[in-house]
KOLMARVEX-838353 format. One record per residue: residue number from 1; chain; x, y, z of N, C-alpha, C, CB in turn. Coordinates in nm, 2 decimals. Glycine has a CB too. Example, Ala and Ser with C-alpha at 12.3 -4.5 7.8 and 13.67 -1.06 7.14 Angstrom:
<nodes>
1  A  1.32  -0.57  0.78  1.23  -0.45  0.78  1.32  -0.33  0.78  1.13  -0.45  0.90 $
2  A  1.28  -0.22  0.71  1.37  -0.11  0.71  1.29  0.00  0.79  1.41  -0.06  0.57 $
</nodes>
This chain:
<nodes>
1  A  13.53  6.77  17.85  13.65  6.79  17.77  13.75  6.88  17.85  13.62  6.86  17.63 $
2  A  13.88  6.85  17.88  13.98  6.89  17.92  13.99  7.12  17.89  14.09  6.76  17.83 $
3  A  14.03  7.17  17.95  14.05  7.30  17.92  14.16  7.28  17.78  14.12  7.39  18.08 $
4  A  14.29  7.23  17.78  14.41  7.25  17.66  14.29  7.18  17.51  14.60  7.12  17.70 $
5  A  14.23  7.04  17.58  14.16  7.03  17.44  14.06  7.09  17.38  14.12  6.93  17.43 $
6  A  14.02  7.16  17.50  13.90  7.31  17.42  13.95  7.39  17.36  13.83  7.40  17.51 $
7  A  14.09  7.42  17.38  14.17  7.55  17.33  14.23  7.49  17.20  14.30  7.59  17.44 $
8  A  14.28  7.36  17.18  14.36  7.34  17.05  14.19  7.27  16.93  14.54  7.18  17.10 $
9  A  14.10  7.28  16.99  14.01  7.22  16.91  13.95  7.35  16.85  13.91  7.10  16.99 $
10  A  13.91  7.48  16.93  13.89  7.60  16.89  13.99  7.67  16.78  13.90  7.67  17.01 $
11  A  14.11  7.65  16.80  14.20  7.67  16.71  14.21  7.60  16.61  14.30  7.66  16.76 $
12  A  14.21  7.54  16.56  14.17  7.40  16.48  14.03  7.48  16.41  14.13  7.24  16.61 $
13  A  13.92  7.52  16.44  13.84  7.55  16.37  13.85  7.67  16.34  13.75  7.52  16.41 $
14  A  13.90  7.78  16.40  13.98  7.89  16.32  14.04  7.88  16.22  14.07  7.94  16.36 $
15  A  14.17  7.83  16.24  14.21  7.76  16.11  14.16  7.76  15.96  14.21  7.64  16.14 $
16  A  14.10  7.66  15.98  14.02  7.54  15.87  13.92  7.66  15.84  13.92  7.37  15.95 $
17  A  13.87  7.77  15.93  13.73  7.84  15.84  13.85  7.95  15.80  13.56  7.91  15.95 $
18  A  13.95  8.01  15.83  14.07  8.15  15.78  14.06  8.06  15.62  14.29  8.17  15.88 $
19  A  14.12  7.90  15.64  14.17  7.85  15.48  14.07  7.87  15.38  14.19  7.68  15.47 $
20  A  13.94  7.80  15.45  13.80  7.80  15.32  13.81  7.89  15.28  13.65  7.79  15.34 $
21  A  13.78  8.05  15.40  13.76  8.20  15.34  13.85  8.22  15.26  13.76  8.31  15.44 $
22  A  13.99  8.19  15.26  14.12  8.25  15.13  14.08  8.18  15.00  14.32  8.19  15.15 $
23  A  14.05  8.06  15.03  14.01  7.95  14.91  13.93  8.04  14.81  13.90  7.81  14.97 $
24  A  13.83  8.05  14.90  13.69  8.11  14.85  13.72  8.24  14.77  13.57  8.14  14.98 $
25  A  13.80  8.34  14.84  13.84  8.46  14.76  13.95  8.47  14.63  13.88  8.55  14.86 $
26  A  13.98  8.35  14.68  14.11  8.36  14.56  14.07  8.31  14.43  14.25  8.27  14.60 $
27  A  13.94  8.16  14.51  13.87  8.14  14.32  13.82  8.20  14.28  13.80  8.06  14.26 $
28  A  13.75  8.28  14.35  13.59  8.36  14.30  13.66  8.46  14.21  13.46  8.45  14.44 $
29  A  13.58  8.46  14.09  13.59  8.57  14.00  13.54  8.70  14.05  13.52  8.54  13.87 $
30  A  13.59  8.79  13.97  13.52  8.93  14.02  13.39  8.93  13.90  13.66  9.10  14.00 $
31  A  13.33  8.97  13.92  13.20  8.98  13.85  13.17  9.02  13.68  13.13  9.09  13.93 $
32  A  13.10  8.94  13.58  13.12  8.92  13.49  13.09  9.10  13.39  13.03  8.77  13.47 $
33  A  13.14  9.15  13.32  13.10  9.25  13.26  12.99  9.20  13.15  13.21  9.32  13.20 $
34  A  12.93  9.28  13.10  12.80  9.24  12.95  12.80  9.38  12.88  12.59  9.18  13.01 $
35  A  12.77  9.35  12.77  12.68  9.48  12.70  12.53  9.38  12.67  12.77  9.55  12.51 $
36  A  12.44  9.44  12.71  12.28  9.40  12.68  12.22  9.52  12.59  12.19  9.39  12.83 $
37  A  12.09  9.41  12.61  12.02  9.53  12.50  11.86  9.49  12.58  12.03  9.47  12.26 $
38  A  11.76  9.61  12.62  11.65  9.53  12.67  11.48  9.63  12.62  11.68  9.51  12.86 $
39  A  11.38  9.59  12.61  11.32  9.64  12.54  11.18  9.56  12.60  11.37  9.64  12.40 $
40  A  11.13  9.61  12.73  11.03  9.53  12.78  10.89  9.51  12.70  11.00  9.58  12.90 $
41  A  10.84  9.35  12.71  10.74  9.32  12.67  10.77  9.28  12.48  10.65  9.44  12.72 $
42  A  10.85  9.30  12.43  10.93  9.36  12.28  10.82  9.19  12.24  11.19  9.38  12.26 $
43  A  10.77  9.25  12.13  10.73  9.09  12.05  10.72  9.10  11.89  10.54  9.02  12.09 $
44  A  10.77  9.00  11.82  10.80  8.99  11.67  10.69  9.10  11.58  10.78  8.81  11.61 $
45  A  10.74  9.17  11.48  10.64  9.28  11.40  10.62  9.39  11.51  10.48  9.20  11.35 $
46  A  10.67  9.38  11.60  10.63  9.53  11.67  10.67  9.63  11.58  10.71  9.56  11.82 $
47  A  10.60  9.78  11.61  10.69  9.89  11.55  10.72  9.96  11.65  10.62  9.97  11.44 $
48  A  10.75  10.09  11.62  10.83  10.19  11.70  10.85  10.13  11.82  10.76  10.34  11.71 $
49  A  10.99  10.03  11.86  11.01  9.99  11.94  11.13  10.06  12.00  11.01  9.88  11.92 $
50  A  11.16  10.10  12.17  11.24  10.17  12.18  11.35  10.03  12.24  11.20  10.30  12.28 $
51  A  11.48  10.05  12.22  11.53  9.96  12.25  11.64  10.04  12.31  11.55  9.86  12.14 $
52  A  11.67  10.01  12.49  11.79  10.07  12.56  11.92  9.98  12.55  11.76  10.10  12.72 $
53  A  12.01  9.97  12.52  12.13  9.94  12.53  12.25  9.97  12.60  12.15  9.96  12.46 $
54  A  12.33  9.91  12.72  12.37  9.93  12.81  12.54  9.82  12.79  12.25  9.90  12.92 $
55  A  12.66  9.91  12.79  12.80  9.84  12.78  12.89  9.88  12.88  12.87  9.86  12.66 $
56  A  12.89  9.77  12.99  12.99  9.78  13.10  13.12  9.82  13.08  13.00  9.66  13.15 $
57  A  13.21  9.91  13.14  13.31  9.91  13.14  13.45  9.83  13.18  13.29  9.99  13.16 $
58  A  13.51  9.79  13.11  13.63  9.69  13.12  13.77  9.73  13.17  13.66  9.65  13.00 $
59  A  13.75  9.87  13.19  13.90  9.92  13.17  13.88  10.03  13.30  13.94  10.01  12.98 $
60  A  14.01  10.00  13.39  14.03  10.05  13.48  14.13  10.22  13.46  14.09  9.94  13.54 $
61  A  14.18  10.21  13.37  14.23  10.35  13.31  14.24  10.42  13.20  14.30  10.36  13.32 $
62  A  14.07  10.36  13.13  14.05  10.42  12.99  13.92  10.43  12.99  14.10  10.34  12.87 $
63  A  13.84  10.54  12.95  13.70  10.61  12.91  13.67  10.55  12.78  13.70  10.77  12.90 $
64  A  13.53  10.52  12.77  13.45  10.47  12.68  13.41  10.55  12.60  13.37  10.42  12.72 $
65  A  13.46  10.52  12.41  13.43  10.65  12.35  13.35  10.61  12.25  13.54  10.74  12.31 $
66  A  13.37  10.49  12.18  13.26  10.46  12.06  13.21  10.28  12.12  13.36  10.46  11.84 $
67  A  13.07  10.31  12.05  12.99  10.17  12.08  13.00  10.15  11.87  12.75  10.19  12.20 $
68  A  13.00  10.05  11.85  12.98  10.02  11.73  12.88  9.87  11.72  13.13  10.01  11.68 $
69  A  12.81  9.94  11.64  12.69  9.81  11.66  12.68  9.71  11.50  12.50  9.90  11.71 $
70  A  12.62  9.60  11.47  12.64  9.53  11.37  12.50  9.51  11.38  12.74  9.43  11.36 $
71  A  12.38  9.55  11.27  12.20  9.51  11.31  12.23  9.34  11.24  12.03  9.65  11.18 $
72  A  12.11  9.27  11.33  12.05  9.19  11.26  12.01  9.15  11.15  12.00  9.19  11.30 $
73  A  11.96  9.07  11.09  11.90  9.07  10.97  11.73  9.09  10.98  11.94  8.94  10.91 $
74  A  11.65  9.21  10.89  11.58  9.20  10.92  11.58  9.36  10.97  11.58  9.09  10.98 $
75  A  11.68  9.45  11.03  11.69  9.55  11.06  11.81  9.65  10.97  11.70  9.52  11.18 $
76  A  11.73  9.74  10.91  11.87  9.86  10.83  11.88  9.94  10.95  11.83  9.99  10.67 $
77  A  11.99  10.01  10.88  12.05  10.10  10.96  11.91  10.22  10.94  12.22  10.14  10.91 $
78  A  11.90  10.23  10.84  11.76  10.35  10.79  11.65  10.31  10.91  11.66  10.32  10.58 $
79  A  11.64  10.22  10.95  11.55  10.18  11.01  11.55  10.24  11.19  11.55  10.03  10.98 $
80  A  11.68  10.29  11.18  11.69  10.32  11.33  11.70  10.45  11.36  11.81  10.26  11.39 $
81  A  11.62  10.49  11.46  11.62  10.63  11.52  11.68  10.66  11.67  11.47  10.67  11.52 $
82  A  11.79  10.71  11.68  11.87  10.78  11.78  11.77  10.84  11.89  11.97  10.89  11.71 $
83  A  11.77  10.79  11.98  11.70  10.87  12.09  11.79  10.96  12.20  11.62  10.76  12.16 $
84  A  11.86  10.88  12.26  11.94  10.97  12.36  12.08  10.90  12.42  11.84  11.02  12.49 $
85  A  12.14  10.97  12.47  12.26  10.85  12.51  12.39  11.01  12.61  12.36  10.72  12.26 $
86  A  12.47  10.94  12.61  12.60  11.02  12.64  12.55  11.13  12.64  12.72  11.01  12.55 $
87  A  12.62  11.26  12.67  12.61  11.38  12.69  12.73  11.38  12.55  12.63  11.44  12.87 $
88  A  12.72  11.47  12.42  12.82  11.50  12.34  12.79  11.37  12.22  12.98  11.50  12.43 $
89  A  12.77  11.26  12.25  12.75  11.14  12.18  12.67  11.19  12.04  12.66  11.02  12.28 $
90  A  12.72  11.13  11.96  12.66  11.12  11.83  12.60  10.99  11.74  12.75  11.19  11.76 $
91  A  12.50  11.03  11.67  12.44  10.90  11.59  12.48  10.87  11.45  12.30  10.92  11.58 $
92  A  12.53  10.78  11.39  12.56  10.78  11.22  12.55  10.64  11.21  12.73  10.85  11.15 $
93  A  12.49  10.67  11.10  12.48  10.53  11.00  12.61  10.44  10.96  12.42  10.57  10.88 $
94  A  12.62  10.28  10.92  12.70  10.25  10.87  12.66  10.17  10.82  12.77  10.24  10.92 $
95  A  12.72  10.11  10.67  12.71  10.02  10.57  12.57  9.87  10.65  12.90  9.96  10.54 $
96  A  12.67  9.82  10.81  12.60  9.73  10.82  12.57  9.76  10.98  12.66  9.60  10.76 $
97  A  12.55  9.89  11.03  12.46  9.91  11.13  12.46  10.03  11.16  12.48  9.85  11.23 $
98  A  12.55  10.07  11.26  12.57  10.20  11.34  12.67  10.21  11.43  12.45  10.23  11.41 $
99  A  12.71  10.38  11.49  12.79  10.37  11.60  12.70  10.51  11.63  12.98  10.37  11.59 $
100  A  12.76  10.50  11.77  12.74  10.57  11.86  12.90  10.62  11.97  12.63  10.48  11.92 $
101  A  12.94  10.75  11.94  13.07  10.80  11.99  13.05  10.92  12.04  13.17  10.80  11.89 $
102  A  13.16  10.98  12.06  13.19  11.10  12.15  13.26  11.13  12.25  13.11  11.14  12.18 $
103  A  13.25  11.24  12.29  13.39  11.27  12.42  13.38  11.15  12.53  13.36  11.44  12.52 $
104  A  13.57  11.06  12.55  13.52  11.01  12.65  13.48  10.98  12.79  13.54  10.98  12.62 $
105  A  13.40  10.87  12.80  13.35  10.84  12.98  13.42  10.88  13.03  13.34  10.72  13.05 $
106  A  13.42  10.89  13.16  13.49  10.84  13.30  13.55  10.73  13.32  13.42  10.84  13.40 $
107  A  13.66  10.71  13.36  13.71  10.54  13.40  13.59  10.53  13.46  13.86  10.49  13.52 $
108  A  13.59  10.37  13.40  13.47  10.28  13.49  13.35  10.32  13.46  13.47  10.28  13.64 $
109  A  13.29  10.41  13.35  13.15  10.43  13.37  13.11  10.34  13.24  13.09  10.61  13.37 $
110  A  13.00  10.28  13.24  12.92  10.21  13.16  12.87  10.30  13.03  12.81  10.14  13.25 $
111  A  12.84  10.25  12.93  12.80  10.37  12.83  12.64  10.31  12.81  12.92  10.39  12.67 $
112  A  12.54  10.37  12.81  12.43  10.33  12.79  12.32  10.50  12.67  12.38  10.27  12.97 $
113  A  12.27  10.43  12.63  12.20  10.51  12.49  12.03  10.40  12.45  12.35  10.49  12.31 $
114  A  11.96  10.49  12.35  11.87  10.46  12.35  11.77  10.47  12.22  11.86  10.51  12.43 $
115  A  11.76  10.36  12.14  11.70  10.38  11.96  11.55  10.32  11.95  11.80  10.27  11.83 $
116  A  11.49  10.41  11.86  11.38  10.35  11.81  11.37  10.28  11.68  11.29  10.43  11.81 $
117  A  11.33  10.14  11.69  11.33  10.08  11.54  11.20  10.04  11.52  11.43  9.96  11.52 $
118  A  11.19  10.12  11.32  11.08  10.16  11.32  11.02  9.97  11.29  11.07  10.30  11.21 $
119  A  11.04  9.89  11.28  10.95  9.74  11.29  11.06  9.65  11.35  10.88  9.67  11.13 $
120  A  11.04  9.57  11.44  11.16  9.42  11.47  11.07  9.32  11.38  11.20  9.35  11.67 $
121  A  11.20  9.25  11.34  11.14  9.11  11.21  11.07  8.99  11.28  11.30  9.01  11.12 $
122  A  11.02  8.96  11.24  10.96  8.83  11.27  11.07  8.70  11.34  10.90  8.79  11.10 $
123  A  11.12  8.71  11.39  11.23  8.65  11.48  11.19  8.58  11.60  11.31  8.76  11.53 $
124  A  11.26  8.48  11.65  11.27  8.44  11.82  11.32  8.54  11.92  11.37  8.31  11.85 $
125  A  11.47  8.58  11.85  11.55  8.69  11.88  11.64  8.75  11.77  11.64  8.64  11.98 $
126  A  11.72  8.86  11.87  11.77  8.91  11.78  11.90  8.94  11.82  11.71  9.00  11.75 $
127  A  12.02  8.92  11.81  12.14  8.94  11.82  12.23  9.07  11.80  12.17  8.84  11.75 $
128  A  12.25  9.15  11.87  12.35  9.29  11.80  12.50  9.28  11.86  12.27  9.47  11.85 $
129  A  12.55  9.23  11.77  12.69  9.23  11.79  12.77  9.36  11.80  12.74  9.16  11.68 $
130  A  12.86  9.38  11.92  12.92  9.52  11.89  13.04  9.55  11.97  12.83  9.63  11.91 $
131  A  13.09  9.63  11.93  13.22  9.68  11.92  13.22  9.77  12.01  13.27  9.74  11.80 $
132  A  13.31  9.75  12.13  13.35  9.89  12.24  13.46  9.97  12.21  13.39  9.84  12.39 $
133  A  13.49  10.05  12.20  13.63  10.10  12.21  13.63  10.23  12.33  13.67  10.17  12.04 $
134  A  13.75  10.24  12.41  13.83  10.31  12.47  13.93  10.39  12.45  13.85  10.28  12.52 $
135  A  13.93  10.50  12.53  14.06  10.64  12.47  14.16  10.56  12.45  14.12  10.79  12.61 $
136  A  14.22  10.44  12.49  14.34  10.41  12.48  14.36  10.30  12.33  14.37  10.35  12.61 $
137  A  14.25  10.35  12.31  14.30  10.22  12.16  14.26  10.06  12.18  14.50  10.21  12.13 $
138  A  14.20  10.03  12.35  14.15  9.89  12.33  14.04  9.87  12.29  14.15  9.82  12.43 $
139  A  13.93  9.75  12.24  13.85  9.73  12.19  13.77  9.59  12.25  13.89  9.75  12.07 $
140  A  13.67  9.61  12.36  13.59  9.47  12.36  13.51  9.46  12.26  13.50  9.45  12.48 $
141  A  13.51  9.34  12.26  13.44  9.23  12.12  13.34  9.18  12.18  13.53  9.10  12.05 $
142  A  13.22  9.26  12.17  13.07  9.16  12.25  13.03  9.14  12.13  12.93  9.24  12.37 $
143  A  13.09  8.96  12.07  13.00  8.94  11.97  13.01  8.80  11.95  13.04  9.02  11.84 $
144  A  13.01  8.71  12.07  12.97  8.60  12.08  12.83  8.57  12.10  13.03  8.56  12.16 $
145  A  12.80  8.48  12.06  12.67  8.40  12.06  12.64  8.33  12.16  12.67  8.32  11.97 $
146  A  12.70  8.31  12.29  12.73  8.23  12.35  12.80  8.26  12.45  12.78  8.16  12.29 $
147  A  12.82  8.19  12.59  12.94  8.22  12.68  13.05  8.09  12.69  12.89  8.25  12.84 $
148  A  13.06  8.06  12.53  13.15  7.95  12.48  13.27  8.01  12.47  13.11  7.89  12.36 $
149  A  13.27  8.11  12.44  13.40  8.16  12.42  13.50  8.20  12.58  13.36  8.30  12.32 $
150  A  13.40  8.23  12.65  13.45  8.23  12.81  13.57  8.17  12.85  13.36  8.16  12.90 $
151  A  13.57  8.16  13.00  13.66  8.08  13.06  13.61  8.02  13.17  13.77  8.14  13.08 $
152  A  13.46  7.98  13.11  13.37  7.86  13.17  13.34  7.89  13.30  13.44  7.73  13.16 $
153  A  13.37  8.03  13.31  13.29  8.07  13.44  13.14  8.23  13.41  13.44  8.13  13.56 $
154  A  13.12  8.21  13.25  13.02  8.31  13.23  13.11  8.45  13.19  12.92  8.31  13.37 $
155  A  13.24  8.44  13.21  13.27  8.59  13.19  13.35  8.58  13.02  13.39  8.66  13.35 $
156  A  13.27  8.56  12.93  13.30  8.57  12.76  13.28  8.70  12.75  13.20  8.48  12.63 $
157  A  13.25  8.74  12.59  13.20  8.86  12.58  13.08  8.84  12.50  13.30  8.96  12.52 $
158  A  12.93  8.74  12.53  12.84  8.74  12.44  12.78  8.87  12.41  12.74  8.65  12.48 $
159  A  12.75  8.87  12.26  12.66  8.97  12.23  12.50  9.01  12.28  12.66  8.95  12.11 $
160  A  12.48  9.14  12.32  12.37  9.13  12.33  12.27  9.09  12.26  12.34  9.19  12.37 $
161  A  12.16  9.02  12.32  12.06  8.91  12.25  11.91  8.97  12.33  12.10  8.72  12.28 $
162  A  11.81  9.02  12.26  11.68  9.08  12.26  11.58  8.93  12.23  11.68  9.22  12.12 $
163  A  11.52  8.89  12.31  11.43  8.74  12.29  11.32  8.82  12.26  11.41  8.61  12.44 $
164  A  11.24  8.76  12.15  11.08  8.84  12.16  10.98  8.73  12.16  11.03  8.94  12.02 $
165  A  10.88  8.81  12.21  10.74  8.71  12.20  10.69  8.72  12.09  10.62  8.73  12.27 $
166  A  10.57  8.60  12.05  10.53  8.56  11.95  10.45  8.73  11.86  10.44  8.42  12.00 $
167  A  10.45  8.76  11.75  10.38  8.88  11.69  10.27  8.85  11.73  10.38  8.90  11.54 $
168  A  10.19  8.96  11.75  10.05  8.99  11.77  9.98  8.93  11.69  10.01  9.11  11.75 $
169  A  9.85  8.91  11.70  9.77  8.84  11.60  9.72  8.95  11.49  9.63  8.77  11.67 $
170  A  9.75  8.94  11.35  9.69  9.06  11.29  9.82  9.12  11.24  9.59  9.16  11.40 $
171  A  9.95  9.11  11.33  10.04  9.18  11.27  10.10  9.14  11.13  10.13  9.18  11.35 $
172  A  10.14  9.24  11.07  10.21  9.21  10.95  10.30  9.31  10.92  10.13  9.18  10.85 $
173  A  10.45  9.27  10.83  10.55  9.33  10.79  10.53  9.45  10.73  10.60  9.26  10.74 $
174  A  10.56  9.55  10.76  10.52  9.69  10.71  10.66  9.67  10.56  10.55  9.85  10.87 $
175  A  10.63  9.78  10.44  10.71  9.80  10.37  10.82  9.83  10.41  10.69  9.87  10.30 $
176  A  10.97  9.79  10.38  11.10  9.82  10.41  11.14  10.03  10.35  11.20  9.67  10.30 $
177  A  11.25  10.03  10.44  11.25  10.20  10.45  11.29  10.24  10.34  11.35  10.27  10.56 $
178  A  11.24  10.27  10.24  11.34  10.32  10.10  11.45  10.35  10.11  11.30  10.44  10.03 $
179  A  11.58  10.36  10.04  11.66  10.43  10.04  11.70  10.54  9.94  11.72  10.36  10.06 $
180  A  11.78  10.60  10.01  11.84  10.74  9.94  11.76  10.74  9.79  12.05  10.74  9.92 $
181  A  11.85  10.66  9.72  11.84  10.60  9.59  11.69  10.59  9.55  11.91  10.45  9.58 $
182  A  11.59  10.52  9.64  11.47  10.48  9.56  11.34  10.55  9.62  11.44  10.31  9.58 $
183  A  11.41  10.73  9.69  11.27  10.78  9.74  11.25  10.82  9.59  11.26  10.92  9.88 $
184  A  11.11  10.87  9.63  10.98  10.90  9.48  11.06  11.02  9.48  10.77  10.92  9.49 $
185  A  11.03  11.09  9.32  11.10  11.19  9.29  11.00  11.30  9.34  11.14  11.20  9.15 $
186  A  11.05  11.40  9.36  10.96  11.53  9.36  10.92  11.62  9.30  10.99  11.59  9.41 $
187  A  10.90  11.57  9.17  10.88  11.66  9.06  10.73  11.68  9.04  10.95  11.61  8.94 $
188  A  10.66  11.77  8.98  10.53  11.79  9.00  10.46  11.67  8.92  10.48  11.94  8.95 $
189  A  10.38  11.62  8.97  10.26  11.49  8.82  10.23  11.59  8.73  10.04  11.41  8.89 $
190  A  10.22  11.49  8.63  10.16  11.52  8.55  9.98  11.59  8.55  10.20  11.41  8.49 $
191  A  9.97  11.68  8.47  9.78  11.72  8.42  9.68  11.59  8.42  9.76  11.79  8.21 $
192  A  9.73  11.53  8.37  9.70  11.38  8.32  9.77  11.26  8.33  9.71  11.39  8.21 $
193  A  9.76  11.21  8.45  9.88  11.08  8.42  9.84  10.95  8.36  9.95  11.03  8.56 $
194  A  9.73  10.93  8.36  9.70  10.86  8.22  9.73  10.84  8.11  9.64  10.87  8.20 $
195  A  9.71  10.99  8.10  9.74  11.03  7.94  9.92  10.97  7.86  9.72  11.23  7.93 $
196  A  9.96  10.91  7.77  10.05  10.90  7.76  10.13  11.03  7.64  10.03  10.76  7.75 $
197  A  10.25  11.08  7.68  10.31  11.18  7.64  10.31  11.15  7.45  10.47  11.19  7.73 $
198  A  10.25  11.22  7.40  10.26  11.27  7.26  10.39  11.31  7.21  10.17  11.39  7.23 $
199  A  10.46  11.30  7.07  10.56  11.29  7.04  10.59  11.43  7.00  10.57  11.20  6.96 $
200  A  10.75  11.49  7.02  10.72  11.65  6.95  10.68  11.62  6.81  10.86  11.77  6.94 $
201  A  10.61  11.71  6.74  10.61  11.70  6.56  10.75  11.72  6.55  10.52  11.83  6.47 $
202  A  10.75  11.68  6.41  10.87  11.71  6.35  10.86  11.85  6.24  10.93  11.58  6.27 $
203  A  10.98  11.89  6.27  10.99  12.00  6.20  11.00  12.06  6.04  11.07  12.03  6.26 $
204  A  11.01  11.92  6.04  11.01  11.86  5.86  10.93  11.81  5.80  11.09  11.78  5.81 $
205  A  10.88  11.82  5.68  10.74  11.78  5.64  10.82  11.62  5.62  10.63  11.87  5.49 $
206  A  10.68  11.55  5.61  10.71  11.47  5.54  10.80  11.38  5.41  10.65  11.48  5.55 $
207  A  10.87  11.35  5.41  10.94  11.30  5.30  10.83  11.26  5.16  11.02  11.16  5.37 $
208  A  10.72  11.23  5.15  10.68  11.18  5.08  10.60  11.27  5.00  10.63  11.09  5.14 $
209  A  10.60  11.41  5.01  10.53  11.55  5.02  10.64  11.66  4.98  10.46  11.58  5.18 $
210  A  10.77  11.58  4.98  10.86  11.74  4.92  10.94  11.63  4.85  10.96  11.89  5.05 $
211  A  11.03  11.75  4.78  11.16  11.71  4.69  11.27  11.73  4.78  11.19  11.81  4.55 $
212  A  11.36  11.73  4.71  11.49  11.78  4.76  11.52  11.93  4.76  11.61  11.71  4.68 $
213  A  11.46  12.02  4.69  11.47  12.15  4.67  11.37  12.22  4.84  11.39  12.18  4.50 $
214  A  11.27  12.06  4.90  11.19  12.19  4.98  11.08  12.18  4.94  11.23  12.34  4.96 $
215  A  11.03  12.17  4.77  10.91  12.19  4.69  10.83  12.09  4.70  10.93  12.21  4.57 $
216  A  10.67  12.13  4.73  10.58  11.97  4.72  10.63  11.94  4.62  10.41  11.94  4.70 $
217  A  10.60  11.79  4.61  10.62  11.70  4.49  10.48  11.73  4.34  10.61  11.53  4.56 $
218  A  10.40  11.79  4.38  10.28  11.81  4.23  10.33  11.93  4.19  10.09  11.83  4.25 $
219  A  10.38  12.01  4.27  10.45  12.13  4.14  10.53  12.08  4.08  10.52  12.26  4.18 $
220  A  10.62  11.95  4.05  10.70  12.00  3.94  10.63  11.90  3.86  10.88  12.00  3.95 $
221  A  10.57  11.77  3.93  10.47  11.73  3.76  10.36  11.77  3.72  10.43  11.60  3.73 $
222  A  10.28  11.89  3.81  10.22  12.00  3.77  10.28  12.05  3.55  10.28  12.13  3.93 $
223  A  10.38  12.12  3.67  10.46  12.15  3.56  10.54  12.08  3.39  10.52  12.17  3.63 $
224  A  10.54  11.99  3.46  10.58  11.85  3.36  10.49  11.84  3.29  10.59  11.71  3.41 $
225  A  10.36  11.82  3.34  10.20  11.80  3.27  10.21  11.89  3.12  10.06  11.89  3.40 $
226  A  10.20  12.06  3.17  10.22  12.22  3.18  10.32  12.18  2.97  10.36  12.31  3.39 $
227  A  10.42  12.15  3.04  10.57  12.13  2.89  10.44  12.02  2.80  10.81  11.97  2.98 $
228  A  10.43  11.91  2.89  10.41  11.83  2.76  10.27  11.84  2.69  10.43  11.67  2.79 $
229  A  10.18  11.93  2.75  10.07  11.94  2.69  10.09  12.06  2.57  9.95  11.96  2.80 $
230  A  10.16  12.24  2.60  10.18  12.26  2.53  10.29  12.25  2.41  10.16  12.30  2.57 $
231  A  10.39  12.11  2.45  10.52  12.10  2.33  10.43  12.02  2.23  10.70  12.00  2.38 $
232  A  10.29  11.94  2.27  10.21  11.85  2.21  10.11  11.94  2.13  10.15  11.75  2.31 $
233  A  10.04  12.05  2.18  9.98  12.17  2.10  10.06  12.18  1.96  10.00  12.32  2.19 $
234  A  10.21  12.28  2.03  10.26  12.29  1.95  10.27  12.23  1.79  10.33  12.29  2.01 $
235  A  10.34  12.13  1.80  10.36  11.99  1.76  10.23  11.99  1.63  10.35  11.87  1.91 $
236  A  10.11  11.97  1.73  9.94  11.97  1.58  9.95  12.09  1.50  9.75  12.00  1.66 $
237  A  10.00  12.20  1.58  10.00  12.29  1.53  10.04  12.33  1.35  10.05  12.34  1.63 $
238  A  10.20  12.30  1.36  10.32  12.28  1.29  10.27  12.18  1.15  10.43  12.20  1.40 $
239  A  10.21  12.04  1.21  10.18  12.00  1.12  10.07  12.00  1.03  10.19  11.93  1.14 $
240  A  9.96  12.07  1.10  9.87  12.04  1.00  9.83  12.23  0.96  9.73  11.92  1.07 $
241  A  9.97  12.33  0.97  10.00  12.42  0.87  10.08  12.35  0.74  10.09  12.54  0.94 $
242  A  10.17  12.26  0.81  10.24  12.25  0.71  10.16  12.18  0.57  10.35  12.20  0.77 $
243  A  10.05  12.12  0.61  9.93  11.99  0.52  9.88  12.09  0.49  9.82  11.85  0.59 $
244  A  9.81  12.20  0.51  9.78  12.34  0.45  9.86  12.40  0.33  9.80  12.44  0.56 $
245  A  9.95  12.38  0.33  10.06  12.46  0.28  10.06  12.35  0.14  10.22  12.48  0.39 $
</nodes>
């Protein structure tokens, strides 16, 4: 091969590999963010399970201040114990899960924390849908099911999803956590709880045993008796002076 055709064929393959490389950088996505949730070995009916949770940051000029989580079914909020997370971060209950907030991140730092739940349900998996928010008032939505919602290159916002193995053999569903409302009272038992509570007496005799005055009822036909035996004396008396007479 000629020297000029070694030179314009070299050039020629410069070229063609500069194009691919722009090609290549201009489609490629930058790398997909997630919130996960992971809990090694985790299988249906477990108890005191720790479960770490981990939400990438989205935002190039806003700190990460509340995670807001939505439980499964199968999980209360009573059911979850706060382990550790953020430095300042705080734990509270909500109607239908939990958050987790406090002073915020650093641009760009990921927020990650850490709960114990006291049983996971009998499940394949488990889904926790949740809410990011940032100092600035934006809010990712990791609460797809799916990376359907995407733009068909994996970067949606699916919720994190916890897969478990089959329950142990032997396991079974422990009682659900009481609430507020249905703990046992604290009041002392009873001497006897058998025994069923006796009525107070009443402070009034019987109706059938007084008058209206207060008085048993045989004093006054005691008394009644009392009139008609002596008006009846009387009475023999009278007449058979007067058959005398």
């Amino acid at each position: 091969m000629h020297r000029p055709t070694l030179a314009r064929s070299t050039r020629r393959l410069g070229v063609l590999t500069a194009t691919a490389l722009a090609v290549a950088v201009a489609t490629a996505a930058p790398a997909a963010a997630h919130a996960e949730v992971e809990a090694e070995g985790a299988r249906a009916l477990d108890q005191n399970v720790e479960l770490t949770f981990s939400a990438e940051s989205e935002s190039a000029s806003a700190g990460i201040t509340k995670l807001e989580v939505i439980l499964p079914k199968g999980i209360a909020p009573a059911d979850v114990t706060y382990e550790e997370g953020p430095k300042g971060w705080k734990f509270a209950a909500t109607d239908r899960g939990y958050t987790v907030s406090g002073p915020k991140l650093a641009v760009g730092e990921d927020a990650e924390y850490e709960v114990t739940v006291r049983q996971l349900p009998d499940v394949k998996a488990l889904v926790f849908k949740t809410l990011q928010s940032y100092s600035d008032g934006k809010v990712d939505r990791w609460i797809e099911l799916d990376d359907s919602g995407g733009d068909g290159h994996g970067h949606g916002h699916p919720a994190p999803r916890l897969d478990l193995k089959p329950a142990a053999p032997g396991a079974k569903l422990v009682s659900p956590t009481p609430s507020p409302s249905e703990e046992p009272s604290t009041a002392a038992p009873s001497a006897d709880p058998g025994a069923e509570k006796s009525p107070a007496p009443s402070a009034k005799p019987a109706a059938d045993d007084t008058d209206d005055d207060g008085l048993p009822v045989a004093v006054p036909l005691g008394i009644g008796a009392v009139v008609l035996v002596l008006g009846g004396g009387l009475w023999w008396w009278r007449s058979r002076r007067e058959g005398s007479a």
